[in-house]
C-alpha positions in Angstrom: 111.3 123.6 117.9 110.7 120.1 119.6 108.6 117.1 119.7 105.4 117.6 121.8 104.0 114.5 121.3 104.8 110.9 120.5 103.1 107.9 120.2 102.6 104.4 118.6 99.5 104.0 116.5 99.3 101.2 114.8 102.6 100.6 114.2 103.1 104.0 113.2 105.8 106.5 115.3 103.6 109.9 115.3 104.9 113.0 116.2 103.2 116.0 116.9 106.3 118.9 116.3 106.5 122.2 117.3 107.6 124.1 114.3 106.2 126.9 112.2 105.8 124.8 108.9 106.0 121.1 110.1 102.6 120.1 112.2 103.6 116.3 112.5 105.5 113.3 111.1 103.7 110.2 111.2 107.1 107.3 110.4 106.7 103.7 109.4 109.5 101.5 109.9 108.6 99.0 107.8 108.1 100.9 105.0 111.1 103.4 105.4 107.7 106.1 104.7 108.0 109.2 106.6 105.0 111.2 106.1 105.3 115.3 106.9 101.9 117.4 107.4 102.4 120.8 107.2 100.8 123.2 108.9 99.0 124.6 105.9 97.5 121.2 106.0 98.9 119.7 103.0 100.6 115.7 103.8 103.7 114.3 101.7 105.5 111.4 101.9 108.9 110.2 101.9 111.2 107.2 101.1 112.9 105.8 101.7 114.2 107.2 104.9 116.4 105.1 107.1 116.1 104.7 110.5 119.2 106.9 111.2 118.0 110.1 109.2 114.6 109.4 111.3 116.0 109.7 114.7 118.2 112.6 113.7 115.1 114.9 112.4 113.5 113.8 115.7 116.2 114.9 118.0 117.1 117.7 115.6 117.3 121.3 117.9 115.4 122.5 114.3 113.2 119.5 113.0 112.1 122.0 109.7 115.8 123.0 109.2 116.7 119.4 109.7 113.7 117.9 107.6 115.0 120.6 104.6 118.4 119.7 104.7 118.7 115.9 104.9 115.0 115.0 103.2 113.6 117.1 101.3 116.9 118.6 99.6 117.9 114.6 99.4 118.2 113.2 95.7 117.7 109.9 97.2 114.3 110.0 98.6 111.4 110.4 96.4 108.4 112.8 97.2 105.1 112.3 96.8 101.9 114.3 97.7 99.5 112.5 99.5 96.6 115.2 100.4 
């Protein structure tokens, strides 16, 4: 798994990810909001998610491992579906 793409889009750090589940995080500083759309097409967000946790997933050797074991699994950031 890696990062394929990155870019700045309005203010917004997106990531296209090569993984079998994760399609692409889309992470807003500001907000501490990282958004995850899965492959299946569904899109959730998260927060808050420091800046830290952020650049771990990203330079993660397993950014789906990573993103289930620090994120999701975390009691501290709340979930929420957005499509």
């Amino acid at each position: 798994m890696s990062i394929l793409k990155k870019q700045l889009i309005e203010g917004l750090e997106v990531c296209d990810i090569d993984s079998s589940d994760l399609k692409r995080s889309i992470y807003d500083e500001s907000t501490k909001e990282l958004i995850i759309e899965f492959k299946k097409g569904t899109k959730y967000g998260y927060k808050p998610v420091s800046e830290m946790i952020y650049q771990k997933f990203l330079t993660s050797s397993s950014q789906g491992k990573f993103f289930v074991a620090a994120i999701k699994n975390n009691r501290e950031i709340v979930c929420s579906k957005i499509s």
